[in-house]
C-alpha positions as CSV (number, residue, x, y, z in Angstrom):
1,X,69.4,153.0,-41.2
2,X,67.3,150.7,-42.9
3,X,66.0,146.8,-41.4
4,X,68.8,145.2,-44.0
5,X,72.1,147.6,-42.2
6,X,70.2,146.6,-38.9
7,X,70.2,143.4,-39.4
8,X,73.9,143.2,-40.9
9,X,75.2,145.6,-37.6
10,X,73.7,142.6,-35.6
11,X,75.0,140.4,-37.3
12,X,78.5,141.4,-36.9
13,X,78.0,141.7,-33.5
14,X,76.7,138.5,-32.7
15,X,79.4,137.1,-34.5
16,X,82.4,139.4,-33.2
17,X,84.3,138.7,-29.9
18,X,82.9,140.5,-27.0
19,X,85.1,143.5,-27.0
20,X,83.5,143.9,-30.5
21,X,80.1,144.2,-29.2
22,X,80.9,146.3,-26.0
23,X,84.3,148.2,-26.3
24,X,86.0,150.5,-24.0
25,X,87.7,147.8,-21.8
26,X,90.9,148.8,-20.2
27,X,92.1,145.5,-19.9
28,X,91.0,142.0,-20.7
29,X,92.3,138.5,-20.5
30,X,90.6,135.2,-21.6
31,X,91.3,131.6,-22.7
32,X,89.1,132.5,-25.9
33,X,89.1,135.3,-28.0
34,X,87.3,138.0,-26.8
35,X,87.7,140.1,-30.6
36,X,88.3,139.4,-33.8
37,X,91.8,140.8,-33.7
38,X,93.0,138.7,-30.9
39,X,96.3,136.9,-31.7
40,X,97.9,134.8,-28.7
41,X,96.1,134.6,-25.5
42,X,98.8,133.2,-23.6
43,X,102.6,132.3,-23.4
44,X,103.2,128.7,-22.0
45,X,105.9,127.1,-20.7
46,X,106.6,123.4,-20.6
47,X,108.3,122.3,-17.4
48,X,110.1,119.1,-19.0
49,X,112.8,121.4,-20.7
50,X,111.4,125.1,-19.8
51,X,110.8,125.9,-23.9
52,X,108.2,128.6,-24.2
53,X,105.7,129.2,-26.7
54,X,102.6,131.5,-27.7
55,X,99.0,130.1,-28.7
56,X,95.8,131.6,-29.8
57,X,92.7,130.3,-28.4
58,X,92.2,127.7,-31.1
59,X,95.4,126.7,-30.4
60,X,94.4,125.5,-27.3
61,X,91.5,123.6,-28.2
62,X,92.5,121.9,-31.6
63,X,95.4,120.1,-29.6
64,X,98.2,122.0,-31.2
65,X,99.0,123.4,-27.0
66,X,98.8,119.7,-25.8
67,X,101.2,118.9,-28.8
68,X,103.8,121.3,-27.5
69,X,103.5,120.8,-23.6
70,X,103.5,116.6,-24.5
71,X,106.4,116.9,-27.0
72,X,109.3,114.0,-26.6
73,X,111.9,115.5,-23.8
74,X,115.3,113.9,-23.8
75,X,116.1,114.3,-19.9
76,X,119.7,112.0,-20.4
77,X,122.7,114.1,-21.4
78,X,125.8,111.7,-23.1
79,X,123.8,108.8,-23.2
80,X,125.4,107.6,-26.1
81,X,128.7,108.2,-24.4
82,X,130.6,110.5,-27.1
83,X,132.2,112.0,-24.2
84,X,133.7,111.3,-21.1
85,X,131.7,113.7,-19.0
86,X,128.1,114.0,-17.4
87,X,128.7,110.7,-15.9
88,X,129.9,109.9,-12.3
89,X,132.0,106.8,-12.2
90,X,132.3,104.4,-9.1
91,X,135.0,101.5,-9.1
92,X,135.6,99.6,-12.4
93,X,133.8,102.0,-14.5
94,X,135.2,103.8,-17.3
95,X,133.7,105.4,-21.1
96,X,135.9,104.6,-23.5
97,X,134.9,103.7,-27.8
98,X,131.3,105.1,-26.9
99,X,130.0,102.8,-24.8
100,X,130.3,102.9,-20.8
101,X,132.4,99.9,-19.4
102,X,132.5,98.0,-15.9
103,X,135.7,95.8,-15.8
104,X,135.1,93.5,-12.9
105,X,137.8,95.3,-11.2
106,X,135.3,96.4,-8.0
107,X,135.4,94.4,-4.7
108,X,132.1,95.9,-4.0
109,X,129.0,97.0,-5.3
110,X,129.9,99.7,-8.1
111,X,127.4,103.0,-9.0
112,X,127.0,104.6,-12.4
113,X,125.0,107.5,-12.2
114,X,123.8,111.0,-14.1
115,X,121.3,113.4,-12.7
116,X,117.9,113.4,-14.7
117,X,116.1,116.1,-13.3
118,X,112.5,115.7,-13.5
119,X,111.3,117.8,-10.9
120,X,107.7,117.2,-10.7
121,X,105.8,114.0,-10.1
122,X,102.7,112.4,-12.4
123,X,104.2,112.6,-16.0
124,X,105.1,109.7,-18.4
125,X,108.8,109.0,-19.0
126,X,110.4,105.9,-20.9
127,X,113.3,104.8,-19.5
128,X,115.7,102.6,-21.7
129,X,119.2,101.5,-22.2
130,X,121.2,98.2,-24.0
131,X,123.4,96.2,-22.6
132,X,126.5,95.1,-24.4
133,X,129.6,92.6,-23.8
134,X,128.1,91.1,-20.8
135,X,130.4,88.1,-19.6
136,X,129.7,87.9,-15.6
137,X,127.7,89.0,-12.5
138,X,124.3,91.4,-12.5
139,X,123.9,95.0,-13.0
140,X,120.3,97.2,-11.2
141,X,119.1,100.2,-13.4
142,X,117.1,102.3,-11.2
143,X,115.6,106.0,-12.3
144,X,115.5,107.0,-8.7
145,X,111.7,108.0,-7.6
146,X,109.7,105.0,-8.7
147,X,109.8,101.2,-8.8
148,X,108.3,100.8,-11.5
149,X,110.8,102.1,-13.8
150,X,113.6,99.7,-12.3
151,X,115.9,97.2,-13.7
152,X,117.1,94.4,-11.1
153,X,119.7,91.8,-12.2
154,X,120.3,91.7,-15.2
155,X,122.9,89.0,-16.9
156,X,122.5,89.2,-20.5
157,X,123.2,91.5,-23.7
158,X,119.8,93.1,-24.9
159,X,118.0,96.4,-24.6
160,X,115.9,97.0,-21.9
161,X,112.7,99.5,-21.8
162,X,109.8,100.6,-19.8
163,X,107.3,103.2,-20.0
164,X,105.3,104.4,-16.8
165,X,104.0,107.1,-14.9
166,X,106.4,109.0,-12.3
167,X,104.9,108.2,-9.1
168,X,107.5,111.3,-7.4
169,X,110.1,113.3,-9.1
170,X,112.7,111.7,-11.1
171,X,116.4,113.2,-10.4
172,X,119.1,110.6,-11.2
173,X,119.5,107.4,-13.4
174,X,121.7,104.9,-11.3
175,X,123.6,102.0,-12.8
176,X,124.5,99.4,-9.8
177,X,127.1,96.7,-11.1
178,X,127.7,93.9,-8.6
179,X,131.5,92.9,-7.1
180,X,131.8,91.0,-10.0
181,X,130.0,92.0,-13.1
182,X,131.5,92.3,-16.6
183,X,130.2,94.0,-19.3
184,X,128.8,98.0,-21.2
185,X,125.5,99.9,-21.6
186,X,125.2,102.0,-24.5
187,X,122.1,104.5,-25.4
188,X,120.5,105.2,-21.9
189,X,117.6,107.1,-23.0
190,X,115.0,108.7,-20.7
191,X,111.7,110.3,-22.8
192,X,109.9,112.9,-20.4
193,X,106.3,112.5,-23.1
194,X,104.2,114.3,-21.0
195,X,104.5,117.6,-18.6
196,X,102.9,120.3,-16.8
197,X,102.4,123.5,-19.2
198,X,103.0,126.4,-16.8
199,X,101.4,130.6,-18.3
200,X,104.2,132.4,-18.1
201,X,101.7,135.4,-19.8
202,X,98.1,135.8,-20.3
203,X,97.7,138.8,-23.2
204,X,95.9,141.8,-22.9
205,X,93.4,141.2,-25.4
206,X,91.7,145.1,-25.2
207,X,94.5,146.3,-27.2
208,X,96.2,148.6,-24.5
209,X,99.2,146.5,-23.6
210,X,98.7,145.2,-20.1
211,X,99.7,142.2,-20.1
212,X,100.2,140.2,-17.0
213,X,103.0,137.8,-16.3
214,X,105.0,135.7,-14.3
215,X,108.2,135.0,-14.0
216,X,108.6,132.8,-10.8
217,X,108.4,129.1,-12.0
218,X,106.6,128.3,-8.6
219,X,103.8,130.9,-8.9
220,X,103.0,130.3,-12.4
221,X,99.0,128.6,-13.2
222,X,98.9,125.8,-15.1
223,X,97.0,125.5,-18.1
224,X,98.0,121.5,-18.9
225,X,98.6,119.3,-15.4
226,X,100.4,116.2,-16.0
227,X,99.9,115.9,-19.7
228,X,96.0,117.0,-19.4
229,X,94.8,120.1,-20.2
230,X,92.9,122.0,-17.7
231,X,88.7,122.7,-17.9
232,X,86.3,124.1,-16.3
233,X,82.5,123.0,-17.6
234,X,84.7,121.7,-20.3
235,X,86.4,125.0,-21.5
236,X,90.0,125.6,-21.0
237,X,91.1,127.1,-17.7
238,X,94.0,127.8,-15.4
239,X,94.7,125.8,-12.4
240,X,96.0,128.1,-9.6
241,X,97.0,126.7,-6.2
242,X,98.4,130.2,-4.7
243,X,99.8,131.3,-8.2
244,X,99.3,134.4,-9.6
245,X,100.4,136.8,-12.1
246,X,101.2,140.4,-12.0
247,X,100.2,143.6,-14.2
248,X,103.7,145.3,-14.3
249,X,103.3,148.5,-11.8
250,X,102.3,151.9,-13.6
251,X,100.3,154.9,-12.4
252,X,98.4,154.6,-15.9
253,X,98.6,150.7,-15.1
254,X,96.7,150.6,-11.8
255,X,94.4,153.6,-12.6
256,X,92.5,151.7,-15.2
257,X,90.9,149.4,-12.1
258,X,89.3,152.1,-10.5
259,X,89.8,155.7,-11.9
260,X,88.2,157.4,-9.6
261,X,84.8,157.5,-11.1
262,X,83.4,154.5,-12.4
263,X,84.4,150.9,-13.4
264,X,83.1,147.4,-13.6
265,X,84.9,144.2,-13.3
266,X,83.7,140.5,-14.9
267,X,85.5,137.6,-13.5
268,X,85.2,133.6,-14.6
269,X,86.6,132.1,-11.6
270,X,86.5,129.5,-9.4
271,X,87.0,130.5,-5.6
272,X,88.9,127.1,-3.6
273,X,89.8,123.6,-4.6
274,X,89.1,120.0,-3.3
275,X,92.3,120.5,-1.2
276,X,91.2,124.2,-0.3
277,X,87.4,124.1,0.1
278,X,87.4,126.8,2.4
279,X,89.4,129.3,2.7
280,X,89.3,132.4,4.9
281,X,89.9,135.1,1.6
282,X,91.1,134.7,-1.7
283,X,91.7,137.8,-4.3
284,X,90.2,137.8,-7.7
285,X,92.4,141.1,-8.4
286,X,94.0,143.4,-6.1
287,X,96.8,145.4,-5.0
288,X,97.7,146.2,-1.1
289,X,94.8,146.9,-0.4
290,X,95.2,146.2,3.4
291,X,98.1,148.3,3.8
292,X,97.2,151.7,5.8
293,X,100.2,153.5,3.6
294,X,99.0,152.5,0.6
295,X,96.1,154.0,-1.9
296,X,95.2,150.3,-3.0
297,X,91.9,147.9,-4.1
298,X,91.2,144.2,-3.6
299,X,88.3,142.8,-5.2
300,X,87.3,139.0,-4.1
301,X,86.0,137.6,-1.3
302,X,86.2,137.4,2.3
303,X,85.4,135.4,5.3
304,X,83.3,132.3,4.8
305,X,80.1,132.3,6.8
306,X,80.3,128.6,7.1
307,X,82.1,125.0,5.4
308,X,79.8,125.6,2.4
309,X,78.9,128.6,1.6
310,X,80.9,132.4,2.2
311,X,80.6,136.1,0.9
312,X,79.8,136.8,-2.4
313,X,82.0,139.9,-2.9
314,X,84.6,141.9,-0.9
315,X,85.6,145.2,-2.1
316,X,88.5,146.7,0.1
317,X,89.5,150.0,-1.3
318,X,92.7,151.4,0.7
319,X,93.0,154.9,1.3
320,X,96.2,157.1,2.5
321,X,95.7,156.9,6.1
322,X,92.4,153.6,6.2
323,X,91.0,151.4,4.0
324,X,87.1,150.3,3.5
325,X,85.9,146.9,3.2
326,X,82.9,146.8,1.1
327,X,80.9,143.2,1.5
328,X,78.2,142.2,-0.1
329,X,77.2,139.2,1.4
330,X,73.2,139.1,0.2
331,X,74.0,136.3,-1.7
332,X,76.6,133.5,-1.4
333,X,79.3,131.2,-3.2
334,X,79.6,127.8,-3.3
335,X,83.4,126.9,-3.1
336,X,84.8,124.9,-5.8
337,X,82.3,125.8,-7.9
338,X,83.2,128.1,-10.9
339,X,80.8,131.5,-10.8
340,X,80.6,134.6,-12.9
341,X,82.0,137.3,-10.9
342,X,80.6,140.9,-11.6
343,X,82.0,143.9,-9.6
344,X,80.9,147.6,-10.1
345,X,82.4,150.6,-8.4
346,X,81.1,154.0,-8.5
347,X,83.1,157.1,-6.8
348,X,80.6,159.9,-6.0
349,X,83.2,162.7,-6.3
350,X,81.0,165.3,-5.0
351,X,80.1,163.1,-1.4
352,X,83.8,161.6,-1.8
353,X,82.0,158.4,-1.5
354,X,82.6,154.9,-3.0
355,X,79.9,152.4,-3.9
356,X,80.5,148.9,-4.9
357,X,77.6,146.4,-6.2
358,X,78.3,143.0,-7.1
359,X,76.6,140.2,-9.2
360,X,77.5,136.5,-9.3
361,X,75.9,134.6,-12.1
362,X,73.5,137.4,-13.1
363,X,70.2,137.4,-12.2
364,X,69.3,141.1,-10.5
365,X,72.1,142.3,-9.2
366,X,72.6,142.2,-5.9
367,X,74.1,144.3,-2.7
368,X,75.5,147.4,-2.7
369,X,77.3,148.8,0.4
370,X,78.7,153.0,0.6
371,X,82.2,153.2,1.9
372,X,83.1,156.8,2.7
373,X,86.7,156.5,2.1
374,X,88.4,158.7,-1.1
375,X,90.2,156.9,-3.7
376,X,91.9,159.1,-6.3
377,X,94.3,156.9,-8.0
378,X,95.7,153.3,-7.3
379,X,99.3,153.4,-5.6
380,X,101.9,152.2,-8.1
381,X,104.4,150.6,-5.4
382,X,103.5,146.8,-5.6
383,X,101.9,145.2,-8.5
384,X,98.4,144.7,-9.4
385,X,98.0,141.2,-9.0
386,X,95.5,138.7,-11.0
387,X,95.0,136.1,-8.4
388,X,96.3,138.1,-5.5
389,X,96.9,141.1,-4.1
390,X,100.6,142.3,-3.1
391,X,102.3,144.3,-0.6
392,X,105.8,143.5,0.1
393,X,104.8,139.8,-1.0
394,X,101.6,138.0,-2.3
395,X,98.9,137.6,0.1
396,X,95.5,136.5,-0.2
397,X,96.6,134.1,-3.5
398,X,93.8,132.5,-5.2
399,X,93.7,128.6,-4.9
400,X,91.5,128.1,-7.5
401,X,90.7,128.5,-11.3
402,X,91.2,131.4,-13.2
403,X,89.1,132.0,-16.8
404,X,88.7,135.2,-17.6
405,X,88.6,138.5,-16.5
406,X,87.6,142.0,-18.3
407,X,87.8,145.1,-16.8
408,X,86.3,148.7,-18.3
409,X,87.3,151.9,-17.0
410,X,83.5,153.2,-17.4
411,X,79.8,152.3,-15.9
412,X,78.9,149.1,-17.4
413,X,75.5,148.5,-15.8
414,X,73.7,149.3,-19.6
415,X,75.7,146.9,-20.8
416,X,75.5,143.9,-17.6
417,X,72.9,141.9,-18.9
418,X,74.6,141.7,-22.3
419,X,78.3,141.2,-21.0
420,X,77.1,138.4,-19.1
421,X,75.0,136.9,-21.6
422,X,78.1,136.9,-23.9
423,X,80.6,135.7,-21.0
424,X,77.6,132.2,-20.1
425,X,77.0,131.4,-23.4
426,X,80.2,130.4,-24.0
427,X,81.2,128.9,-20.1
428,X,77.9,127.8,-19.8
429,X,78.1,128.5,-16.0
430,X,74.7,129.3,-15.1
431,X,71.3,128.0,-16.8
């Protein structure tokens, strides 16, 4: 090959996604594209009416996610009062001609009221409505949750509008009319303009299919918080705080984590939170791997060695009848702090021993421990977890950030230096 094919292979390279440059990965997930034939890299979904969407990676940067999350909600049903429903109607109320009436005929103070449901707190919402035919008394407008999106005694015709921040959720709009007021509201509007966007699936971007999901609304990262999208080291991440998602179970599936011969394992991630400095284990990856019955693997770390700093990398490989907890703890994590998470595993078949070496933001790589437990194949009875790992239920569930995470089926120490190279440059999480 002559120096002008070299120098247009490199090229290529240099300009390809990772995967381009070192292929072979079994599964890989990322909030960028890792090759040139990535697509989507995630499902969202908004929590201010549940739509769901795909995006790319430059989706996600060029604002056209933030668009979608932060898209105008109406949260009012009938608020123009075609209809005679949705509504609950003390004393004196009525709808009739479109608009909703209080006739004066109450003795008491009369409610007006339709469930909103917003269920989370910290998101802007306008609330508005217009008042019509007013002849007598005072009428309160409160969207229940926050005082600052209240209406107190009103006496005259006009429309009324505010736009703030939900300081808790927002589930009902409540019209108060007093003993004696007279008069109609038409057009009660309340805008939801900005909301959390929750991954319902982060895409396999190796090509093989595995994508993980997941479908429980409570367990689901976010990728925008209150309107804001999230970053680590300014690039897009997901916020977990114990969310995870799941790798739906397989033989084939959970093989291609450790296949009983060699694998490697990058992770971006970011082990605690401000709430959660310090806690005892969290799980990059991992299925029940602390159950006795249960062939599984858990890769990320373990008990902190004090408030500030803790192991650098836990493998626990479970076999039939034990597991084998392999800790490097050479070096050490800071919590709350994002770091580049390299695992390698090597099964000697012939000493039916397992080796695990782990790296966190290159440099040499450091620690390896022996275990002498077998692993043939990963159990397929619970989930492999990204964020977890999962027996009967989740356990150990990150409370953290989540990045990116590539795993290869084959010895990737050739190729370390490299990977890593490619995974900094763009996370820009070590100098």
């Amino acid at each position: 090959m002559g120096k002008a094919a070299k120098f247009l292979l490199l090229l290529s390279g240099r300009l390809g996604g990772l995967l381009n440059q070192y292929g072979g990965a079994a599964a890989a997930y990322s909030l960028r594209n890792l090759s040139t034939s990535t697509t989507n890299v995630v499902k969202v979904r908004r929590d201010s009416d549940d739509s769901e969407q795909d995006f790319t990676a430059s989706d996600i940067t060029d604002g056209t996610l933030l668009s979608f999350v932060n898209a105008d909600v109406e949260k009012i049903v009938n608020g123009d009062f075609a209809t005679d429903t949705d509504w609950t109607k003390g004393t004196g109320w009525s709808i009739s001609g479109g608009t909703a009436n209080c006739d004066g005929t109450q003795t008491s103070n009369s409610e007006f009221k339709t469930t909103v449901g917003i269920a989370v707190q910290g998101v802007q919402v306008t609330f508005s409505f217009e008042v019509k035919n007013y002849s007598a008394g005072t009428l309160n407008a409160t969207l229940e949750g926050t005082g600052t999106l209240d209406f107190s005694g009103i006496n005259a015709n006009g429309v009324y509008s505010t736009t703030a921040t939900s300081s808790d959720p927002l589930p009902k709009v409540t019209f108060t009319a007093s003993s004696d007021f007279i008069g109609s509201i038409d057009d009660v509007s309340v805008i939801q303009s900005t909301a959390n966007g929750l991954v319902t699936t982060w895409y396999d971007q190796s090509g093989n299919g595995n994508n993980a999901t997941q479908a429980t609304a409570a367990s689901q990262p976010k990728i925008v918080d209150s309107g804001t999208l999230v970053a680590e080291n300014g690039k897009a991440a997901m916020s977990c705080d114990s969310d995870f998602l799941e790798i739906p179970s397989s033989t084939s599936t959970f093989n291609f984590l450790h296949n009983g011969t060699t694998s490697a394992v990058f992770g971006v991630v970011r082990y605690g939170n401000s709430a959660n400095p310090n806690p005892d284990q969290y799980s990059l990856i991992g299925n029940g791997s602390w159950q006795t019955s249960i062939r599984g693997i858990d890769i990320g770390y373990s008990d902190a060695e004090s408030a500030s700093r803790f192991d650098a990398s836990t493998v626990l490989i479970g076999g039939v009848s034990s597991y084998s907890a392999l800790s490097i703890d050479s070096n050490k994590i800071t919590p709350n702090e994002v770091c580049l998470h390299s695992v390698f595993l090597d099964s000697d078949n012939a000493t039916a021993s397992l080796r695990a070496q782990a790296g966190v933001n290159a440099g040499a790589l450091f620690g390896t421990n022996t275990s002498t437990n077998t692993i043939s194949s990963l159990d397929a009875q619970y989930n492999l977890c990204i964020g977890a790992y999962k027996i009967s239920s989740a356990s150990k569930v990150l409370k953290g950030a989540l990045q990116e995470l590539i795993i290869y089926p084959s010895d990737q120490s050739a190729n370390r230096t490299g990977i890593e190279a490619n995974i900094n440059a763009h996370y820009n999480i070590y100098s």
